[in-house]
C-alpha positions as CSV (number, residue, x, y, z in Angstrom):
1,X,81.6,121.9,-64.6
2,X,79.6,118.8,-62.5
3,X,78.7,116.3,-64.6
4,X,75.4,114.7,-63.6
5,X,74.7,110.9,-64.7
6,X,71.8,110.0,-65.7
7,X,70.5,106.8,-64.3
8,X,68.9,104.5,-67.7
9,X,65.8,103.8,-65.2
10,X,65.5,107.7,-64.7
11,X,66.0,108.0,-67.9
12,X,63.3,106.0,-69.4
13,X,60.7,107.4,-66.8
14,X,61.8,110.9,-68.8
15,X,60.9,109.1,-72.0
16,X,57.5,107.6,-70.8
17,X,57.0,111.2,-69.7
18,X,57.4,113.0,-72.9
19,X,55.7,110.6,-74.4
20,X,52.8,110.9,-72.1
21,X,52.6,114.5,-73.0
22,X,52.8,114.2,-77.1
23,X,49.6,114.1,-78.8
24,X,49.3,111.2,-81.2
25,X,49.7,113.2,-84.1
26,X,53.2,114.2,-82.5
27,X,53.8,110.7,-82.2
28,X,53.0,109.9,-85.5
29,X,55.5,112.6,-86.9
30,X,57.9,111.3,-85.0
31,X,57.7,108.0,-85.6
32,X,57.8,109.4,-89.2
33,X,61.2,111.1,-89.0
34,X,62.8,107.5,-87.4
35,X,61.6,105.7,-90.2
36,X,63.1,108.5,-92.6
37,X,66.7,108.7,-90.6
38,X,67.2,105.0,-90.4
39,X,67.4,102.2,-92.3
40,X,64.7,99.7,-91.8
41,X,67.9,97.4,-89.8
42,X,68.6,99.6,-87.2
43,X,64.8,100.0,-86.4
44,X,64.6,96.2,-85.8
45,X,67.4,96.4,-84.0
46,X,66.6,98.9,-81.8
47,X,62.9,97.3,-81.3
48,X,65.0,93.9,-80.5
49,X,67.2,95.5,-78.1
50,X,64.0,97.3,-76.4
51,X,62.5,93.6,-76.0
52,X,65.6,92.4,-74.2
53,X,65.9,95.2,-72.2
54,X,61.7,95.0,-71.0
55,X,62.2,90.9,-70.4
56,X,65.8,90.4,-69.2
57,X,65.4,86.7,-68.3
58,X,65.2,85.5,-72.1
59,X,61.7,84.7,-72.5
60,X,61.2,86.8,-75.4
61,X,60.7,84.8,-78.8
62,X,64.3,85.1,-80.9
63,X,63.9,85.2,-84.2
64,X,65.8,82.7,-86.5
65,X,66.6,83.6,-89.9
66,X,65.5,81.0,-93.0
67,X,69.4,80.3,-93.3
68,X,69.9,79.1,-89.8
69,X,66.8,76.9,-89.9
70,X,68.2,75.2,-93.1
71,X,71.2,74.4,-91.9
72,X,70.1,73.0,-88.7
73,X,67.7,70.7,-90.4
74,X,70.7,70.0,-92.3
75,X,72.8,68.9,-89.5
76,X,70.1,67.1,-87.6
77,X,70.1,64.8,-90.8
78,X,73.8,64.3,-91.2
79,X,74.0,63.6,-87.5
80,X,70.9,61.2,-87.6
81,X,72.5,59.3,-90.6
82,X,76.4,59.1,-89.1
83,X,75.9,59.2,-85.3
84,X,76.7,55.7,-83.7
85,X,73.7,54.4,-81.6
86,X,76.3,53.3,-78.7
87,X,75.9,56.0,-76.2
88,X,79.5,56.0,-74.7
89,X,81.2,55.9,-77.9
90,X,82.3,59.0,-79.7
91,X,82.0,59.6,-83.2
92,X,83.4,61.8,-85.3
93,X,80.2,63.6,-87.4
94,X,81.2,65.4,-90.7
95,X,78.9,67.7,-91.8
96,X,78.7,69.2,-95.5
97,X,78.6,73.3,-96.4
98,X,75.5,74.8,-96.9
99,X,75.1,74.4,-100.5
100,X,75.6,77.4,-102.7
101,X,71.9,78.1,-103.6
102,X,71.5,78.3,-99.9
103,X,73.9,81.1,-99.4
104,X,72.9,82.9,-102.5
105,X,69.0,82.9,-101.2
106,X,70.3,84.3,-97.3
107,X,72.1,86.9,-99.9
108,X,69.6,88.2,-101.8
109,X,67.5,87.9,-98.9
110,X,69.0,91.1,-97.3
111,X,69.9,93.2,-100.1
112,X,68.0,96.5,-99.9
113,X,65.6,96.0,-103.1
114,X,65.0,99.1,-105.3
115,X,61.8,99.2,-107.4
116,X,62.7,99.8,-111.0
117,X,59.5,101.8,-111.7
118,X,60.0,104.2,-108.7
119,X,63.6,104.8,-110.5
120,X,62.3,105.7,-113.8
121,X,59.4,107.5,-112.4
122,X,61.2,110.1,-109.7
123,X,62.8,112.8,-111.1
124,X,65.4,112.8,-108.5
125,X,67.8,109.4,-108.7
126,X,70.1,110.3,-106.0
127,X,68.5,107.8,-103.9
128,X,68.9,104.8,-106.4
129,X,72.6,106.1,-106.9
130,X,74.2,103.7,-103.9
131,X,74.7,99.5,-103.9
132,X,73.3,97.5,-101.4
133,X,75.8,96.8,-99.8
134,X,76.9,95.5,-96.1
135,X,78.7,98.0,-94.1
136,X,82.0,95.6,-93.7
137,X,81.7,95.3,-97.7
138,X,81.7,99.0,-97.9
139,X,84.6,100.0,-95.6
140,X,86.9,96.9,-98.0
141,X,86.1,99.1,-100.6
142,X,86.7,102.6,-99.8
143,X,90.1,101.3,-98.3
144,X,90.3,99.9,-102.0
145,X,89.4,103.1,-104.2
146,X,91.7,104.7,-101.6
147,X,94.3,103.1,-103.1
148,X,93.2,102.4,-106.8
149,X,92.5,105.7,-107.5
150,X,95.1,107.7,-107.2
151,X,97.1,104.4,-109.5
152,X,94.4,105.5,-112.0
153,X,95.2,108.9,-111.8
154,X,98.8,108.6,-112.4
155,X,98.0,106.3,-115.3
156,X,96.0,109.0,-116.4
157,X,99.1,112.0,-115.6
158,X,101.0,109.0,-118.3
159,X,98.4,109.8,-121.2
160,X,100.3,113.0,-121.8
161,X,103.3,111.7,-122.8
162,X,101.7,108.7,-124.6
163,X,99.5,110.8,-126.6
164,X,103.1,112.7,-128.2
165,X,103.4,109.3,-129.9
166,X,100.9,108.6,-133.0
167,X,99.2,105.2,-132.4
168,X,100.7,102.0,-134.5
169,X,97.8,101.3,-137.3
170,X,96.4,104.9,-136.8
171,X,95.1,106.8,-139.7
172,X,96.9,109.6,-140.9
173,X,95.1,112.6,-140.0
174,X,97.1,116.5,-140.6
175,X,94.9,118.3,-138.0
176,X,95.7,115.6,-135.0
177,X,99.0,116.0,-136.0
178,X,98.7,119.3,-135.3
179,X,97.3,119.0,-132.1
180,X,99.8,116.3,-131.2
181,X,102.6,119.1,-131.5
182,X,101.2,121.1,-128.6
183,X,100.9,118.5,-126.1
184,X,103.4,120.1,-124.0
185,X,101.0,123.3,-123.6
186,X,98.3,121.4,-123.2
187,X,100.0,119.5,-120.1
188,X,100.3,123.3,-118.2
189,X,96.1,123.4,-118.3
190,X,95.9,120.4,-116.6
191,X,98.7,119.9,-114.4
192,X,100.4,121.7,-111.4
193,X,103.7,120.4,-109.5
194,X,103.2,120.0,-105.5
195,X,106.0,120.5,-103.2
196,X,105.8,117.3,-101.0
197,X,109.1,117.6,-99.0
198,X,111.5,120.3,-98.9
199,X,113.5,118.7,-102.0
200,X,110.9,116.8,-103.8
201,X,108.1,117.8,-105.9
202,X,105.2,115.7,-107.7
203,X,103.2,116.2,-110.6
204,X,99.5,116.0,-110.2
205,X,96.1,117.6,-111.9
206,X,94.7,120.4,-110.6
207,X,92.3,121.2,-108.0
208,X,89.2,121.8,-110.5
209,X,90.6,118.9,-112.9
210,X,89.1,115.2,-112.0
211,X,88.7,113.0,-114.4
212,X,87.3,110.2,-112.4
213,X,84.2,112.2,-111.3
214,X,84.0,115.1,-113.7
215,X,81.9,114.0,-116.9
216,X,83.8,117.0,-119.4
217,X,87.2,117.2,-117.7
218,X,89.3,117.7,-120.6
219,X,87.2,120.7,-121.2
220,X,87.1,122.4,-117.6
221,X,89.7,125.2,-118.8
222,X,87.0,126.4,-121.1
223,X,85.3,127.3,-118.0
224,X,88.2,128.8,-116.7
225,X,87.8,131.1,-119.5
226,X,83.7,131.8,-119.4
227,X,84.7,133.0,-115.9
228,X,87.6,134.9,-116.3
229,X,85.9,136.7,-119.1
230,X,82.4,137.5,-117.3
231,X,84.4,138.5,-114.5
232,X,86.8,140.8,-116.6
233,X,84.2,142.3,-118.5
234,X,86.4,143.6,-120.8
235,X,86.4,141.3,-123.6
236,X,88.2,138.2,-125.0
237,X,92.1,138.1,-125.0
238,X,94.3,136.0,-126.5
239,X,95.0,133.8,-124.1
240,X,91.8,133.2,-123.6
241,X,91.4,132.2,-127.1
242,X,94.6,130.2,-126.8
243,X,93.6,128.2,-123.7
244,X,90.4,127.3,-125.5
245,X,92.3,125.9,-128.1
246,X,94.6,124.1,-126.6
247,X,91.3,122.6,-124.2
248,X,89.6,121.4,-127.5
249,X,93.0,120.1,-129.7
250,X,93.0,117.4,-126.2
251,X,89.8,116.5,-126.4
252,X,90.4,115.4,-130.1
253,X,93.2,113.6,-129.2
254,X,91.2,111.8,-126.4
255,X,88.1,111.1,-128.7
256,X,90.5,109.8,-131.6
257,X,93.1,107.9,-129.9
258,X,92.0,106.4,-127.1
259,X,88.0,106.2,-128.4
260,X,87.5,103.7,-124.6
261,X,88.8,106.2,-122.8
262,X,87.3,108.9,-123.5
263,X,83.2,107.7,-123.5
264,X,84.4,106.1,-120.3
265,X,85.4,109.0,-118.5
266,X,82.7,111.4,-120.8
267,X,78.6,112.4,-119.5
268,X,77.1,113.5,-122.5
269,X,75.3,116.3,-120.7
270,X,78.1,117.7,-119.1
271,X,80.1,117.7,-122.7
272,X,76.9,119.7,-124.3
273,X,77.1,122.5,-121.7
274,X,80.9,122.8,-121.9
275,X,81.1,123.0,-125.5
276,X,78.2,125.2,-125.1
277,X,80.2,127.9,-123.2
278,X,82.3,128.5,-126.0
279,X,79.6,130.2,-127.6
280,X,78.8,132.2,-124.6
281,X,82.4,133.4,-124.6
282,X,82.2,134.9,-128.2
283,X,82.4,135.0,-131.4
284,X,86.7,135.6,-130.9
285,X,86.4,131.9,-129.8
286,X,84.2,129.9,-132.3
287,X,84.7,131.8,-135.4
288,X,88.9,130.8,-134.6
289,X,89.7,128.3,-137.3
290,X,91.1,125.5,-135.1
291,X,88.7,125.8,-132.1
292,X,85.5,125.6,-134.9
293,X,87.0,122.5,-136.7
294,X,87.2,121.1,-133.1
295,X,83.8,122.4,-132.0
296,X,81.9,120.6,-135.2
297,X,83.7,117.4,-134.6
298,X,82.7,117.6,-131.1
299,X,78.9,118.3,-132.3
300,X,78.9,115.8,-135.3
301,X,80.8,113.3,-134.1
302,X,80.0,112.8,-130.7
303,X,76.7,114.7,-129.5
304,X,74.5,114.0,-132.2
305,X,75.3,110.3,-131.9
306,X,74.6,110.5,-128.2
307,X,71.4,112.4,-129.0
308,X,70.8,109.8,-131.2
309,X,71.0,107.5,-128.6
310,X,69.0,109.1,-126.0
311,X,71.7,109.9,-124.0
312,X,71.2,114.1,-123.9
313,X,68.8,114.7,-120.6
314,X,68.2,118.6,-119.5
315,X,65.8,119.1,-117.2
316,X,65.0,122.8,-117.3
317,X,64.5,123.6,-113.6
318,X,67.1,121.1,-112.4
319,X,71.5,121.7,-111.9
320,X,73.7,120.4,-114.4
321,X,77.2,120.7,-114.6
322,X,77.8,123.0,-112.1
323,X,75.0,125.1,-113.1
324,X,71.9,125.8,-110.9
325,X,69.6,124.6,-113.6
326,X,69.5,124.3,-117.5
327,X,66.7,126.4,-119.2
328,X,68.7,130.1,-117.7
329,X,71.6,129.1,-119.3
330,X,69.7,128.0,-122.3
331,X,68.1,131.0,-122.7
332,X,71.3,132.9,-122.4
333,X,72.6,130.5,-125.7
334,X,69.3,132.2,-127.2
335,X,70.4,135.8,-126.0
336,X,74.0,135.6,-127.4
337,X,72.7,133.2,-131.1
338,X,71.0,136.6,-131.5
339,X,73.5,139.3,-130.7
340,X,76.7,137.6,-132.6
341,X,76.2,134.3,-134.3
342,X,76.1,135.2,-137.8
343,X,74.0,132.3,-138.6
344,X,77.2,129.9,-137.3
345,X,76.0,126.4,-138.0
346,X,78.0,124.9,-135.3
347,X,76.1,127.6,-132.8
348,X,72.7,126.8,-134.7
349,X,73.2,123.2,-134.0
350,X,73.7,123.4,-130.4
351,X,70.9,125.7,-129.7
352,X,68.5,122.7,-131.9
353,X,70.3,119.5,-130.4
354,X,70.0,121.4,-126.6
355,X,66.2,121.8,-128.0
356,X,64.9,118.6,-130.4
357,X,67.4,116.1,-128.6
358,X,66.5,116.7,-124.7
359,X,65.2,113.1,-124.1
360,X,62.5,114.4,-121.7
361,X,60.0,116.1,-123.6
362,X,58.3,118.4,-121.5
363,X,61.7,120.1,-121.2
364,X,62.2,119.7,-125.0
365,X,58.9,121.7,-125.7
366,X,59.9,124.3,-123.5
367,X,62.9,124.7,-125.4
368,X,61.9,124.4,-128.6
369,X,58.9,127.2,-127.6
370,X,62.0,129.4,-126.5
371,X,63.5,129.1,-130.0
372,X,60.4,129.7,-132.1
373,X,58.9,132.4,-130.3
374,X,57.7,135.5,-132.4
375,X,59.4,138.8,-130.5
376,X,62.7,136.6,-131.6
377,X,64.7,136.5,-134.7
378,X,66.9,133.1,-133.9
379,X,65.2,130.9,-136.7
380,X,65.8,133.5,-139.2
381,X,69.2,133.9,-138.5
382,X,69.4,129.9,-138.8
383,X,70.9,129.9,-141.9
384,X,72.0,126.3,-141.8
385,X,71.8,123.4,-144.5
386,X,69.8,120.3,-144.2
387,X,72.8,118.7,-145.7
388,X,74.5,120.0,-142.5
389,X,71.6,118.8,-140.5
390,X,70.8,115.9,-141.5
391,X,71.3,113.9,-138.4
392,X,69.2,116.0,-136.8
393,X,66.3,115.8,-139.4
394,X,66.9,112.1,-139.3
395,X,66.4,112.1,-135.4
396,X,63.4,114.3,-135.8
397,X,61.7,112.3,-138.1
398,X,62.6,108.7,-136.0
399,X,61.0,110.7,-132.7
400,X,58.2,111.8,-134.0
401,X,57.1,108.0,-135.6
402,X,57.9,106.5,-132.5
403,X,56.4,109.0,-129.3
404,X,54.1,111.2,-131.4
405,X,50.5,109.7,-130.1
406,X,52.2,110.1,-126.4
407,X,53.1,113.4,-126.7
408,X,49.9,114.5,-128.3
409,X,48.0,112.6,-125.9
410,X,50.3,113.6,-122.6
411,X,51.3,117.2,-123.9
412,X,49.4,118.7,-126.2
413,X,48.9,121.9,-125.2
414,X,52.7,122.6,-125.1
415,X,52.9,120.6,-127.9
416,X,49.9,122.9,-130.0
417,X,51.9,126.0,-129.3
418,X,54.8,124.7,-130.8
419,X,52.8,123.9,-134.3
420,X,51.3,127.7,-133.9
421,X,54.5,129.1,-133.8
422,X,56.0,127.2,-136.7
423,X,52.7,128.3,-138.6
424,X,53.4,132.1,-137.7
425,X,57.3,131.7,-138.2
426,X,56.3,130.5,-142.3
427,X,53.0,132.7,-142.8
428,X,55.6,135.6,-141.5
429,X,58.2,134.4,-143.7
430,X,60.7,134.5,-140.5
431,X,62.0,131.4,-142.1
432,X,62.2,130.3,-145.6
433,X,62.8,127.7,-147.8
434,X,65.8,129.5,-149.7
435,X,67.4,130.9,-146.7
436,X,66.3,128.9,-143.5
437,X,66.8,125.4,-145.7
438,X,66.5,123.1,-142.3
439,X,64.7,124.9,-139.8
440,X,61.9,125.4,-142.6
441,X,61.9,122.1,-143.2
442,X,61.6,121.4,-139.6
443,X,58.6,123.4,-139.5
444,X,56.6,122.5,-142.5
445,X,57.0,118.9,-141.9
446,X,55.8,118.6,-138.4
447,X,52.9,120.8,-139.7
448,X,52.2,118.9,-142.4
449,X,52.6,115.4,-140.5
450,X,49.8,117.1,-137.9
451,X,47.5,117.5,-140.4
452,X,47.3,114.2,-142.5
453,X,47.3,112.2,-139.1
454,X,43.9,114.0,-137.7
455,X,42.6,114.6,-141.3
456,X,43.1,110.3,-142.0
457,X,43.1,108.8,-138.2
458,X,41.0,111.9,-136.3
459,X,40.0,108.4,-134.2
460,X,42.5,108.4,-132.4
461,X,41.7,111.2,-130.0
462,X,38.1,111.1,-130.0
463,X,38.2,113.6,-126.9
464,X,39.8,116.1,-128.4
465,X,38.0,115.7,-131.9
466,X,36.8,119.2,-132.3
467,X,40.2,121.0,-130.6
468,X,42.2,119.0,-133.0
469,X,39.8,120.1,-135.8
470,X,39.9,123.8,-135.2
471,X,43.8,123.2,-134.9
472,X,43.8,121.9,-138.6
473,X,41.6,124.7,-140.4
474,X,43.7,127.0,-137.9
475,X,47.2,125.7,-139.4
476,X,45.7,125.9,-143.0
477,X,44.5,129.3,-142.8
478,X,47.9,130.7,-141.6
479,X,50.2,129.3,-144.2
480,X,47.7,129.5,-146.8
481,X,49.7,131.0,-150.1
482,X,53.3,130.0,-148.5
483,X,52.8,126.1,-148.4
484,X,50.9,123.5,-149.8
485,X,49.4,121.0,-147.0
């Protein structure tokens, strides 16, 4: 094959030409896609470099950064105050550093800046995800994690065999004693053994098993077992039942013994769907004694706090977890709560905290709306306590003094179905106050709430005055003769 050379002078004539022939629309697009590819560095560089190359002889202005006029000002002051009139003599001129505000200003000065508001705002962060940080900086530490990481990893391969051990000063607790016995099973979820050479083997975690990067990796075998089932389709095994176990006693052991650890290495999110998928597996799974005393110290003890905290984030058209998005899978929680959950309150709680707890609450709305629906019987299968839900209630009641006036004011056509459904769940006695204990009060509260604000402060919405009055004598009329409001 000839190679042909193109000469740069031939080269950009071809330019000039295209250019020539692009409308400036084209141009504009163009210029658009540039601006989108690079970084706004290169593009000065390249517009420097084009300067040089159209005045070769140096007359083009150089730019001199604030750092570099500083300093020279600097030095022509030192070398004003030390230099020796005396022409022929030589003196030795010491000059001091730049001092360190100096350098911290040039710094900041080119670090990429990121607008806190456009962070918040966009639903997508994986822009805002990245330091600035100079490329030299950046290639000192990948070298770095290259070799930091897999030490953290064997430190983590360690926490097997430390975790046989009960801590000094521990409390005593029977059922991590008992998990603590099976440490040795749990290891063969986690772990496979590598031939490296011909006579030497090593111990690492699995392909699917990263705990540096995977929010719930203590749980990933539960997955493991969601697929293995779905793709059986012929029910739930044994081992299946046992793997689950064995996932969930080593999460305990992680959350009680080494408490840093674990919300280090832990994304609430990804920790709500895995213990999640138990439920999608089956009853066989969550009605086991161990795996439910696991489950409802997972749910009590860890996601309601995080919930609690804010910390629980579904967005219902958006992946999670390895799942394309949140509000299918939700739904199919929905499907299975009504084919075999025999009012569970461990199920019943994760189907309300995926619901009341979802910090955005657009997507909360939705879900709640999927729960409450009429053609559905989950809330009267919802058999659970507000003893047993008090966290929840507690949460409820906190959220709705703090963001009521914004979701009424931002939402509240989502937010008016909701109140029509609780209306229609209590006029059709779905839920009740005997057997529904926490979902009824759920209902009759937030109804009750909506009617003494806009029957004391109707001001408030002054737009809306008449919608929210119709809204009232609608609510009254509905559950009139099942509650008092």
């Amino acid at each position: 094959m000839e190679i042909v050379e193109i000469e740069p002078a031939s080269l950009a004539e071809e330019n000039k030409l295209k250019l020539s022939q692009m409308s400036e629309e084209e141009i504009r697009k163009a210029q658009q896609e540039i601006f989108e590819r690079f970084d706004v560095k290169t593009i000065e560089f390249l517009r420097n470099r084009a300067k040089l190359t159209e005045n070769p002889s140096g007359n083009a202005e150089k730019k001199e950064s604030e750092f570099k006029k500083r300093r020279k000002a600097e030095k022509e002051t030192a070398e004003k105050a030390t230099i020796s009139t005396t022409e022929n003599m030589s003196t030795e001129v010491k000059l001091d550093m730049p001092s360190t505000s100096v350098l911290v200003e040039e710094v900041v000065k080119n670090l990429e800046v990121i607008d806190p508001e456009k962070v918040l705002e966009s639903e997508d962060i994986d822009p805002y995800t990245r330091l600035a940080m100079d490329p030299t900086q950046l290639d000192i530490t990948n070298k770095c994690l290259r070799v930091i990481a897999p030490r953290q990893q064997q430190n983590l391969l360690k926490l097997f065999d430390n975790l046989k051990i009960q801590p000094t000063g521990a409390k005593d607790d029977q059922f991590l004693s008992t998990c603590r016995q099976h440490v040795d099973a749990i290891k063969l979820l986690y772990l496979e053994e590598f031939k490296v050479e011909e006579n030497r083997s090593a111990i690492e975690f699995a392909e699917d098993v990263n705990p540096l990067s995977d929010g719930a990796w203590f749980l990933v075998p539960i997955r493991r077992v969601l697929d293995a089932v779905q793709m059986r389709k012929t029910g739930v095994t044994e081992d299946d039942i046992e793997i689950a176990r064995l996932s969930l006693m080593w999460a305990m052991l992680l959350m009680y013994e080494r408490q840093t650890m674990f919300i280090t290495l832990s994304q609430p999110n990804d920790v709500f769907i895995r213990v999640a998928e138990v439920f999608l597996i089956g009853p066989e799974l969550f009605k086991d004694d161990i795996i439910s005393q696991c489950l409802s110290r997972l749910i009590n003890e860890y996601l309601l706090k995080k919930g609690r905290q804010h910390l629980l984030r579904f967005r219902a058209n958006k992946p999670i977890s390895g799942l394309d998005s949140f509000m299918p899978f939700y739904e199919d929680l929905i499907k299975h709560f009504e084919e075999f959950s025999y009012g569970d309150e461990n199920f019943s709680l994760i189907l309300l905290i995926g619901a009341y707890m979802n910090s955005y609450v657009d997507d909360s709305l939705l879900s709640i709306g999927s729960l409450w629906v009429p053609d559905k019987n989950v809330m009267r299968q919802m058999t659970i306590s507000t003893e047993k839900a008090k966290d929840l209630l507690d949460y409820i009641k906190e959220w709705r003094n703090t963001y009521i006036d914004e979701v009424e004011e931002i939402f509240y056509e989502r937010y008016s179905q909701v109140l029509a459904m609780y209306a229609a769940a209590i006029r059709d006695e779905k839920v009740t106050r005997s057997r529904n204990p926490a979902v009824f009060v759920i209902a009759s509260t937030e109804l009750g709430e909506f009617i003494k604000r806009h029957t004391i402060e109707s001001s408030k919405h002054p737009q809306r005055s008449a919608d929210l009055a119709i809204m009232v004598e609608m609510i009254r009329r509905t559950v009139d003769g099942k509650i008092s409001l």
